[in-house]
C-alpha positions in Angstrom: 35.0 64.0 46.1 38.3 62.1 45.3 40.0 62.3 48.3 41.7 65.9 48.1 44.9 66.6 46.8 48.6 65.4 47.3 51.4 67.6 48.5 55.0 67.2 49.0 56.1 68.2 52.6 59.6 68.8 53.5 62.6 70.0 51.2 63.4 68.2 48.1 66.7 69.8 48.0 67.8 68.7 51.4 67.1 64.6 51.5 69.5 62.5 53.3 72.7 60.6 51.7 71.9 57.0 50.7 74.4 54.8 53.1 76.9 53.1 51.5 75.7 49.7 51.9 72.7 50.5 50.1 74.7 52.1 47.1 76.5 48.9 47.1 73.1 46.6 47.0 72.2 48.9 44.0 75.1 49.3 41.8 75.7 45.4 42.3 71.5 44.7 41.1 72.2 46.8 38.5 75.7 45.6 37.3 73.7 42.2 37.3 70.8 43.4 35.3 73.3 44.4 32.8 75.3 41.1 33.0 71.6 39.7 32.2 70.7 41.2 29.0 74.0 40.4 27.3 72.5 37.4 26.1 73.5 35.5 22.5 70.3 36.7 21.7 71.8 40.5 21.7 75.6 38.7 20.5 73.8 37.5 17.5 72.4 40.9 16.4 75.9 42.6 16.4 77.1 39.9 13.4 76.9 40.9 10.0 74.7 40.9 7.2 75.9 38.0 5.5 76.4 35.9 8.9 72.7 36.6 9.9 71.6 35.3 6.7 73.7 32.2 6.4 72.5 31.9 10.3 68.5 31.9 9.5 69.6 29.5 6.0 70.9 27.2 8.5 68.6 27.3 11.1 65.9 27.2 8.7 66.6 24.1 7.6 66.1 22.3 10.5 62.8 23.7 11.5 59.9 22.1 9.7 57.1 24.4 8.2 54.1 22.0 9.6 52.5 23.5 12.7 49.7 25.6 11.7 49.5 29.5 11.2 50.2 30.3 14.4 53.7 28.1 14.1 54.4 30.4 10.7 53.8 33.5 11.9 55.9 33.1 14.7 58.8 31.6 12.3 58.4 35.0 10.3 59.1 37.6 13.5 62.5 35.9 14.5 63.7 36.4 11.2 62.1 39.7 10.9 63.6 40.6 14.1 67.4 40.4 12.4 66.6 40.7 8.6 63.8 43.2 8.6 64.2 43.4 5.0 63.4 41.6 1.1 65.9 39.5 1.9 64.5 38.4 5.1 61.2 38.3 3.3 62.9 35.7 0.8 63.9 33.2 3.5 60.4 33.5 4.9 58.8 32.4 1.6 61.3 30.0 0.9 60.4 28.3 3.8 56.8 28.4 3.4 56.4 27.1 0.6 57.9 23.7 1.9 54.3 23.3 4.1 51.9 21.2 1.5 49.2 22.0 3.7 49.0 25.4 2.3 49.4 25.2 -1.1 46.1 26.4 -1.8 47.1 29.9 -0.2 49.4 30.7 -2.8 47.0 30.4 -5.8 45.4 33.4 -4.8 48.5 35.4 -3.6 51.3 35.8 -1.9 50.8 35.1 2.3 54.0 35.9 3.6 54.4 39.3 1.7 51.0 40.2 3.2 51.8 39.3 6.5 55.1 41.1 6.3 54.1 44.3 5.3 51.0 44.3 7.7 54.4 44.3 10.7 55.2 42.6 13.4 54.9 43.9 16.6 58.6 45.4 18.7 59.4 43.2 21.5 57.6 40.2 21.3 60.5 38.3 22.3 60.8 36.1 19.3 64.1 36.9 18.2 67.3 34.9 16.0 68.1 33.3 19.9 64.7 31.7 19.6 65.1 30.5 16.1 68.1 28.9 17.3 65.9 27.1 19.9 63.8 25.7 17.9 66.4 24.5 15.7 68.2 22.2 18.2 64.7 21.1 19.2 64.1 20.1 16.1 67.9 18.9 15.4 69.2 17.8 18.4 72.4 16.3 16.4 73.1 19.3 14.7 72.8 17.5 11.1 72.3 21.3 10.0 76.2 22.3 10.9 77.2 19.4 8.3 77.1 22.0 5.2 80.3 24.0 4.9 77.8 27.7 5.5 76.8 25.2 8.6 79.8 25.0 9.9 80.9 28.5 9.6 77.6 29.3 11.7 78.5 26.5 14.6 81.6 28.1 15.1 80.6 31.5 15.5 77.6 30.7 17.7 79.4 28.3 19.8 81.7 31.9 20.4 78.8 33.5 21.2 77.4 31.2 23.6 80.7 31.2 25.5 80.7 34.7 25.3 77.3 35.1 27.0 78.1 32.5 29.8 81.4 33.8 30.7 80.0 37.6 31.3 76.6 35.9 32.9 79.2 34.2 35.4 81.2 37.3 36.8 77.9 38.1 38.2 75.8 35.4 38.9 76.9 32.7 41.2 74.9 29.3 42.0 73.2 29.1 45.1 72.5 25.8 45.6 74.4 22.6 45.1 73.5 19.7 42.1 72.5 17.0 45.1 69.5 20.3 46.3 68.8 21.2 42.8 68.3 17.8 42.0 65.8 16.4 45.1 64.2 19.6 45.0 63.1 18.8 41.3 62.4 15.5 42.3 59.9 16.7 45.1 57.9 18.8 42.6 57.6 15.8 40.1 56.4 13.8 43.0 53.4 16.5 43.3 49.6 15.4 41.9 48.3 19.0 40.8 49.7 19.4 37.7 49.4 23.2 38.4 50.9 23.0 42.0 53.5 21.7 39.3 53.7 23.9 37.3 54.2 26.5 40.2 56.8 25.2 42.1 59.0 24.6 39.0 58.7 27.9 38.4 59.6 29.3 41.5 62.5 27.0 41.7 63.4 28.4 37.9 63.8 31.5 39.6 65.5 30.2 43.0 68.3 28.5 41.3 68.8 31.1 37.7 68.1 28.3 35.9 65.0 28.1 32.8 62.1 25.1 34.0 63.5 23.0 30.5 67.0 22.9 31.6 66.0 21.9 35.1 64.1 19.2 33.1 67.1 18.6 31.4 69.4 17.9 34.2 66.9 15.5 36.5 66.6 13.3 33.0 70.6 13.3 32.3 71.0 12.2 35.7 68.7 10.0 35.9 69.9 8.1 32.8 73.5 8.1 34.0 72.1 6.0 37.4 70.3 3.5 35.2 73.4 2.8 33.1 75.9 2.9 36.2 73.4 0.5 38.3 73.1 -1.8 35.5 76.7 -1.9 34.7 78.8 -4.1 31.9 77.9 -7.5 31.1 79.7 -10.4 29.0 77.7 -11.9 26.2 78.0 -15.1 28.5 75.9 -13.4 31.4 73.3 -12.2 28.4 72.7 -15.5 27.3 71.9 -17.3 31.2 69.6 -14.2 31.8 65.7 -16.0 31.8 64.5 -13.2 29.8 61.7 -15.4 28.1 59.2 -12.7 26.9 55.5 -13.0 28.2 52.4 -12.7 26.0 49.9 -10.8 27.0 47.9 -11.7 23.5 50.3 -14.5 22.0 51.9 -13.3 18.9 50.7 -9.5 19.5 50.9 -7.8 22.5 54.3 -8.6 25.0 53.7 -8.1 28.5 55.9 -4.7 29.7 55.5 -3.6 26.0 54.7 -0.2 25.0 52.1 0.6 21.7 50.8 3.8 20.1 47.8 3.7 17.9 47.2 6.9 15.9 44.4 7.2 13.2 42.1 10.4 12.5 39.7 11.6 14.6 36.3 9.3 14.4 37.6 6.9 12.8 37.6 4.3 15.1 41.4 4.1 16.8 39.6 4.2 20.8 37.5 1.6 19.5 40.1 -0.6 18.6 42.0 -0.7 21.5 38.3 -0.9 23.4 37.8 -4.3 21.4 41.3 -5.2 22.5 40.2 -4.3 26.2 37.2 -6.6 25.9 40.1 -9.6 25.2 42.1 -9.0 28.4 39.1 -8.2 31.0 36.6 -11.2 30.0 39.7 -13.6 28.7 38.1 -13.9 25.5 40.4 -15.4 22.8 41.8 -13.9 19.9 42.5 -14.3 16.7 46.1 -14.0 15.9 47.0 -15.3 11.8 43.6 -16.7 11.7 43.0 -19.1 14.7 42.0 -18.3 18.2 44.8 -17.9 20.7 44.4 -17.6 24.9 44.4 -14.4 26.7 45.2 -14.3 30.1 42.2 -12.7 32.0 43.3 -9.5 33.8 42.5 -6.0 35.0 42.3 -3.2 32.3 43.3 0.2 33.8 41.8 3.0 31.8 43.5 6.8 32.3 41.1 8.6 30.3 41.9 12.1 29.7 40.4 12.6 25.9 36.7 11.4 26.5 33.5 13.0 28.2 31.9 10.4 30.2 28.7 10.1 28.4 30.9 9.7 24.9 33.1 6.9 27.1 30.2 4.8 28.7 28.7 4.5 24.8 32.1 3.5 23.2 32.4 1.0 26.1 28.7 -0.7 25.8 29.5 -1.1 22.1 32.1 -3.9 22.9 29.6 -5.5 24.3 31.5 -6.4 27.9 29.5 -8.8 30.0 28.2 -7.1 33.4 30.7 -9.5 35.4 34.1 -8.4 33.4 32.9 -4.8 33.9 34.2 -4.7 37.2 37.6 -5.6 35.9 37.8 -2.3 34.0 38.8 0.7 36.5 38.6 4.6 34.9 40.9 7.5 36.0 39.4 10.5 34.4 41.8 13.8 34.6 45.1 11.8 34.4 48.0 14.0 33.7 51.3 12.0 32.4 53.2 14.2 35.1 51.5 12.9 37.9 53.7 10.1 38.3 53.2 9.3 42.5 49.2 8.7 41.6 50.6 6.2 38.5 52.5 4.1 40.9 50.2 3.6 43.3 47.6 3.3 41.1 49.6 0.2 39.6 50.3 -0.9 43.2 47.3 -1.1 43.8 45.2 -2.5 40.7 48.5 -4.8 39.0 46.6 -4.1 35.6 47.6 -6.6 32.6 46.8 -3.6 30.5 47.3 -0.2 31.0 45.0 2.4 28.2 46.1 6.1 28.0 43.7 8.1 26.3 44.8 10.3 25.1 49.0 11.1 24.7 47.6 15.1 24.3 44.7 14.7 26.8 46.7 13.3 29.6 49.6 15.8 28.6 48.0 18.7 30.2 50.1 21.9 29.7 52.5 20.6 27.8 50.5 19.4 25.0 51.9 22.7 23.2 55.0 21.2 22.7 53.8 18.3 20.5 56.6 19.1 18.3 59.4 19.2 20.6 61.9 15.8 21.9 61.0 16.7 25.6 57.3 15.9 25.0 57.9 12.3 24.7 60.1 12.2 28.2 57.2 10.7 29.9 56.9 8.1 27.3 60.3 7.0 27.7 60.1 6.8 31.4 57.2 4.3 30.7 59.1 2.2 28.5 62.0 1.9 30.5 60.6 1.7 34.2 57.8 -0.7 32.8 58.5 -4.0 35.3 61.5 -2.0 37.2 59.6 0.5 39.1 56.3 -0.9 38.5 55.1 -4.5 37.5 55.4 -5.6 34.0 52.5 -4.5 31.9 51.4 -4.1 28.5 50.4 -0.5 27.7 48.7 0.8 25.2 48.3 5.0 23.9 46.3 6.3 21.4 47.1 9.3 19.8 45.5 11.7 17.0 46.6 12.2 13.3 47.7 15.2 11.7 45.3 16.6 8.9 46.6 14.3 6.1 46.4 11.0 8.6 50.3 10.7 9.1 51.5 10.8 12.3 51.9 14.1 14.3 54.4 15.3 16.3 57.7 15.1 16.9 59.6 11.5 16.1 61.1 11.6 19.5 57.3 10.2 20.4 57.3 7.6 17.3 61.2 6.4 18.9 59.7 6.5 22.1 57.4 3.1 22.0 57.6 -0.2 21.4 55.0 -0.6 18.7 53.4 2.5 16.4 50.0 1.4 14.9 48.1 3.0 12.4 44.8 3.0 12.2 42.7 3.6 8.6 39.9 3.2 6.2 39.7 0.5 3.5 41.3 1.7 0.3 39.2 0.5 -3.0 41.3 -2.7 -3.4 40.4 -4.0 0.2 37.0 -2.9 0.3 37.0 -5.5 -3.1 38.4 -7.8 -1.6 36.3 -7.8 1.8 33.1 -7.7 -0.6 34.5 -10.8 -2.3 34.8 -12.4 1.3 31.3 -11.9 2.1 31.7 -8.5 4.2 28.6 -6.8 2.6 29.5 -3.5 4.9 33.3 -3.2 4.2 32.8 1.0 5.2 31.9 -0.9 8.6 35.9 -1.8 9.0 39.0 -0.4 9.4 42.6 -1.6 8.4 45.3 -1.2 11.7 49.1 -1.7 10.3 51.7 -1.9 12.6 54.5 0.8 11.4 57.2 0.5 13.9 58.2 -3.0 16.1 60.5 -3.8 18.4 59.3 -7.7 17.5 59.9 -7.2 13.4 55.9 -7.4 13.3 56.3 -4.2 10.7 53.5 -4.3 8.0 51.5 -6.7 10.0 47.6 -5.9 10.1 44.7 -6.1 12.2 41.2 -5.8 10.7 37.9 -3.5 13.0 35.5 -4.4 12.3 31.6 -2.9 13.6 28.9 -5.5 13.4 25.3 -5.5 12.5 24.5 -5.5 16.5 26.9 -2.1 16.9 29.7 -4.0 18.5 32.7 -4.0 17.5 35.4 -7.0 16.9 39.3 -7.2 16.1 41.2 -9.8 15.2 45.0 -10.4 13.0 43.8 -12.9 10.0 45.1 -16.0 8.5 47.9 -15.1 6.1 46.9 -15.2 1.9 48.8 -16.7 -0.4 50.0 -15.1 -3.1 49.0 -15.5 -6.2 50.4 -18.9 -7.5 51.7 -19.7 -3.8 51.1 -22.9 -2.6 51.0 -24.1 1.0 54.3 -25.8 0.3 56.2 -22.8 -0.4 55.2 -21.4 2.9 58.3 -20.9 5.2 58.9 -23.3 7.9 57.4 -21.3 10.7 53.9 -21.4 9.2 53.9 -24.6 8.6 55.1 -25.9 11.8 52.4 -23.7 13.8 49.8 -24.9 11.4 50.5 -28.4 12.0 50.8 -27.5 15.9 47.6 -26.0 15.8 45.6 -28.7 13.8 46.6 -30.9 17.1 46.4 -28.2 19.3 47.0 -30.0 23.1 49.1 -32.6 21.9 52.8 -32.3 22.5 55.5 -33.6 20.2 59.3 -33.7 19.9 61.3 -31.5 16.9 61.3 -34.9 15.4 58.0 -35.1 15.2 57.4 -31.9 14.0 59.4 -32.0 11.1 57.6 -35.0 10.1 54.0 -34.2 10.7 54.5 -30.0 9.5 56.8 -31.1 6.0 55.6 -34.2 5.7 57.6 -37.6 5.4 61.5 -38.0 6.3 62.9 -34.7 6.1 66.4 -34.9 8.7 68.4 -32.3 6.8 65.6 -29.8 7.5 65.9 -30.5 11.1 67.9 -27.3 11.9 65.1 -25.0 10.4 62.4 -26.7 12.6 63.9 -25.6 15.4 64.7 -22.5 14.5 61.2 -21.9 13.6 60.1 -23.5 17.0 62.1 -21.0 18.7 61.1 -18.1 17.6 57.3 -19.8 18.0 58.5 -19.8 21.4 59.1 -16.4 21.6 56.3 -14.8 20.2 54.2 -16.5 23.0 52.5 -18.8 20.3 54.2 -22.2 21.2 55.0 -23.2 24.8 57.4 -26.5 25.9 55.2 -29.0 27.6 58.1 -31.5 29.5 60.5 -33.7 28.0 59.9 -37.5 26.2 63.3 -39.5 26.6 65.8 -37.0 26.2 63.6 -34.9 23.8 62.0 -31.5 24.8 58.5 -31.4 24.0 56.4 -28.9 22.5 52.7 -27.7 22.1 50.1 -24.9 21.3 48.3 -23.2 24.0 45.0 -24.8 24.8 41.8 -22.2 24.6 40.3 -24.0 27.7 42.1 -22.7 30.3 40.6 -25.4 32.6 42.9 -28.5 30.6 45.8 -27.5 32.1 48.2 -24.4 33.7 50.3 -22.6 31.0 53.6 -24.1 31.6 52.4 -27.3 33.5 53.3 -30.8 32.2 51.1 -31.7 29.8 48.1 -34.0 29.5 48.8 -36.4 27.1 47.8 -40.1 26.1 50.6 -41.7 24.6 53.5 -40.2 25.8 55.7 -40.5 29.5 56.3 -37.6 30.8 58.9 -36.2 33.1 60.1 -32.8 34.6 61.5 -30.7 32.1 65.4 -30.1 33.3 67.2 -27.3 31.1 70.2 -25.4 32.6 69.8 -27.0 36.1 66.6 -25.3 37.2 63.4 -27.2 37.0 60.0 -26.8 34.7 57.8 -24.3 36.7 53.9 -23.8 36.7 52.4 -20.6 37.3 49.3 -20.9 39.2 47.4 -17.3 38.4 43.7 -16.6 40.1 41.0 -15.8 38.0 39.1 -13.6 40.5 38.7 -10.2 39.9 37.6 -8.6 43.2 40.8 -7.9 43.9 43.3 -7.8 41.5 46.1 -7.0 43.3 46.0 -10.9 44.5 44.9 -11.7 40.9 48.0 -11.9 39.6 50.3 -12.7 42.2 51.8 -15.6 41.1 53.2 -18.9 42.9 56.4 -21.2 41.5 56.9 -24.3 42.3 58.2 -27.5 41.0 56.6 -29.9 38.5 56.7 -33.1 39.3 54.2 -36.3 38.1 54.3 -39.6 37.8 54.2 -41.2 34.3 50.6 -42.1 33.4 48.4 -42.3 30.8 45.3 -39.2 30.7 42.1 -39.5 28.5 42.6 -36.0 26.7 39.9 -33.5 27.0 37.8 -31.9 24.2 37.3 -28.6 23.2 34.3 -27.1 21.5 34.6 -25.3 18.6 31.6 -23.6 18.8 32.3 -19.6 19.4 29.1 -19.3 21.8 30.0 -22.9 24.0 33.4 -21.3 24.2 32.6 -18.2 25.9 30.3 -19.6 27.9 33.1 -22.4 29.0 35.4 -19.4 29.7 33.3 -17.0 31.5 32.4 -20.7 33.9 35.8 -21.2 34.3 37.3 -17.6 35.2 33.8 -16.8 37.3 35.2 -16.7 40.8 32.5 -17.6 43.4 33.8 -15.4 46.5 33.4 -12.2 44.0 30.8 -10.8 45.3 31.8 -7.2 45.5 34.1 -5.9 42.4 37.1 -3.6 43.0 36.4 -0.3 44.3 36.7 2.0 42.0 36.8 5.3 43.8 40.5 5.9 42.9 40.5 9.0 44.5 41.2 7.4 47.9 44.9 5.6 47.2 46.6 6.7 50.2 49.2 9.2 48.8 53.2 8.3 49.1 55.3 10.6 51.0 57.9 13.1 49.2 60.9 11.4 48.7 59.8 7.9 47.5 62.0 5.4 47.3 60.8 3.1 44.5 62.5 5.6 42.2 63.2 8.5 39.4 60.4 11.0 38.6 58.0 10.8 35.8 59.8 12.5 33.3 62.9 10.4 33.5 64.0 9.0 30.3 66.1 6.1 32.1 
């Protein structure tokens, strides 16, 4: 029934010699094996009892005890896997007890004596060598070796570890050299499946006797070193004649080529908030930046969406209330992984968004979503960062990211260091919800405070204010600075008064001169210096623009919210004053001509230089309704673009795919 039974046929005793090559194949696989288990793993176990414990002390230390159950568990086997004992026990607890998060668990009893005694099971393959790993993840600049039982524990290990590679070595000799190693890593970054990824890495792991995070490792290192050596040394003389006049994507807020994480609880409103902000870019609606509307520059929004199911994404979208026409200037990627960094490129070839939405960091992390806690995780975030307008065209990009359970930030700080700007997003505590009551905000549970923690522009502590309207829409917008209480407007510093006085004559132009007189007011020479100090840094933020020259003077201005008066950087229309081409370090003023279709926006935002140059006259200045309702509807008649008849395509799936070795750069998870 099963086939009948097996017999041996021949004589056992009598079976041929092996031939010496293949004892030699054999005893060399097995002297290799060998080689292979005398890890520092198996080095660490031989110290003694009094090493092993200063070892977990130390190591200890570094790790933090947030990470859920699964995280402590895990903790507990490597160091049951040395100190199998009370003592071991002890350190556990110790460490426990550090996690806030589970204070609760140790009213009632005593987890990590239960868990213990319940056993761990043999061979798991958490060991001490893993608690090490997770130490120099966690403290990659060894601050734990600084203690004098620290120290005594570097120097042994760092024994160890030569130990381990020195034996490895007799026996296992690289195959391939760093220039194969190093294009062949490059080839699999350049793959789109994520899991064809995932595969090839690991066969080339096992190709080259090297683990997939050192690999990692290596391609970042070197791709750092060619950043640095292509950009070279400069003199602080070269710095300063560099035009590296930042761009505004919303004056005062958002840079073009900056990066910005906004992190909040779940449901509480954080893809809503960068939504509104998506609403600004595609329909060039202004915003509010310190309480007045400023200009946005009309653009394409691209949207990789990773965290949201489509029927959850088209509702969050309809509640910003996008008009039909600007909804053809937001394209969605759904299934984006952060490792897929050919399709990135030419997605950005193809679309040149003005704002790039990643939603969410985990979502679009894919596999590696595990290692939240770990530096490598936020690799991909500092390729962004640093490649934004080198491999790809400057644009502002923004990432939203989820809370831990208390609403702090979560994960490691490698991702916080990572970006340009970390926002948080929250509700109203009991003094704000007063105080928007006491402004008229019947609904203050309807809003939501966003601080910015973290700038690379010193905006720290600066807020934004969600709010969701009567209608379901939603709205953001940075308010008008409060005075403290018995402040007065003259105790203001000089930049807030100058850009209020600019603003109250927003479209006029005027010389520092003029400026100090009109934003102090009177005579005030001696405070010269600080007006133009403060008209600088105006400058900077995007907020204040020069308009030309009067006489010998440079002239300044606001930005007009009528985009059809004039072309941000253009000579200005003024009545009074003669204007000529602004001349500053021999190069002439320039006007950027940028389209306002959005059919294609590849030509959208190609942009045209050339030289300014009219004729002194004398222009009947135009005027600008301050009705909210006549503005949109002026803005929406002056971006409309006639030919656009068609929209951008959105089927994304069809960019035309980039052969392996690209030339337009390093892989996605470059750091450089």
């Amino acid at each position: 029934a099963h086939g009948g039974d097996y017999k041996f046929q021949g004589d056992l005793n009598n079976i041929p010699q092996a031939p010496a090559w293949l004892l030699a194949e054999m005893k060399e696989g097995f002297r290799r094996k060998e080689a292979s288990k005398k890890t520092a793993t198996d080095l660490l176990d031989r110290r003694s009892r009094e090493e092993k414990i200063d070892f977990v002390k130390v190591c200890l230390s570094a790790i933090p005890p947030q990470g859920g159950e699964d995280h402590w568990v895990k903790i507990g086997m490597m160091i049951h896997s040395g100190l199998p004992d009370e003592t071991g026990l002890n350190l556990w607890r110790q460490w426990s007890k550090q996690d806030t998060d589970y204070s609760e668990d140790w009213k009632n009893g005593d987890p990590c004596e239960e868990r213990w005694s319940a056993g761990f099971k043999a061979g798991g393959g958490l060991t001490f060598g893993t608690l090490l790993f997770l130490a120099k993840e966690a403290d990659p600049r060894g601050n734990r070796f600084k203690s004098e039982e620290g120290k005594r524990v570097k120097e042994w290990v760092m024994r160890i570890h030569a130990e381990a590679d020195a034996e490895k070595d007799r026996y296992i000799t690289p195959q391939q050299t760093f220039s194969s190693i190093r294009e062949a890593v490059q080839d699999v970054y350049e793959m789109d499946n994520p899991a064809e990824q995932m595969v090839e890495m690991h066969f080339l792991a096992i190709k080259t006797a090297w683990k997939v995070e050192k690999l990692q490792e290596m391609y970042t290192a070197h791709q750092e070193y060619m950043a640095a050596e292509q950009q070279g040394e400069i003199t602080l003389e070269d710095l300063q004649k560099m035009n590296l006049e930042r761009e505004y994507l919303i004056p005062g807020v958002i840079p073009k080529g900056f990066t910005t994480l906004v992190y909040g609880p779940g449901g509480e409103g954080k893809s809503s908030a960068v939504w509104a902000i998506t609403k600004h870019v595609a329909s060039g609606t202004p915003f509010k930046v310190d309480g007045q509307l400023e200009p946005v520059e009309k653009g394409p929004v691209l949207i990789f969406n990773g965290d949201q199911p489509l029927p959850q994404l088209q509702e969050q979208l309809t509640e910003i209330d996008i008009s039909q026409e600007d909804m053809r200037n937001v394209i969605i990627r759904n299934g984006f992984d952060l490792s897929q960094q050919g399709l990135f490129l030419d997605l950005m070839k193809k679309y040149t968004p003005s704002l790039v939405v990643i939603d969410s960091l985990t979502a679009c992390s894919g596999s590696r979503a595990a290692d939240e806690n770990k530096s490598i995780y936020a690799a991909p975030l500092y390729w962004l960062v640093r490649n934004n307008g080198r491999l790809f065209h400057s644009t502002s990009i923004m990432i939203i990211h989820h809370a831990n359970r208390q609403g702090g930030f979560r994960g490691s700080s490698s991702i916080r260091d990572s970006v340009d700007e970390v926002w948080s997003l929250r509700r109203l505590n009991e003094e704000e919800r007063n105080a928007e009551i006491a402004r008229g905000n019947k609904l203050p549970e309807r809003s939501r405070v966003v601080t910015v923690e973290k700038s690379r522009q010193g905006r720290e502590n600066k807020t934004l204010w969600l709010h969701k309207g009567l209608d379901e829409t939603f709205s953001i917008e940075e308010r008008a600075k409060e005075l403290k209480r018995g402040e007065s407007k003259d105790e203001r510093p000089q930049e807030e008064k100058v850009h209020d006085f600019l603003r109250q004559n927003r479209g006029e132009a005027f010389t520092l001169k003029q400026i100090c007189k009109g934003a102090l007011g009177g005579d005030h020479s001696a405070f010269l210096p600080g007006i133009k100090t403060a008209v600088r840094r105006l400058c900077k933020k995007g907020l204040v623009e020069k308009a030309g020259v009067s006489g010998k003077s440079h002239l300044y201005r606001t930005l007009s919210l009528d985009r059809s008066l004039y072309v941000r950087g253009a000579t200005p229309k003024l009545d009074t004053l003669t204007q000529e081409p602004l001349q500053e370090k021999g190069s002439e003023c320039v006007s950027r001509r940028v389209s306002a279709s959005v059919s294609n926006p590849v030509d959208t935002h190609k942009t045209t230089e050339k030289p300014v140059s009219q004729p002194s006259q004398t222009v009947e200045q135009p005027s600008v309704s301050t009705s909210s309702d006549t503005l949109l509807d002026t803005l929406r008649d002056t971006l409309k673009d006639p030919s656009d008849t068609n929209g951008s395509d959105p089927s994304v799936s069809k960019v035309p795919r980039l052969p392996a070795r690209m030339q337009h750069g390093p892989g996605m998870w470059n750091a450089s």
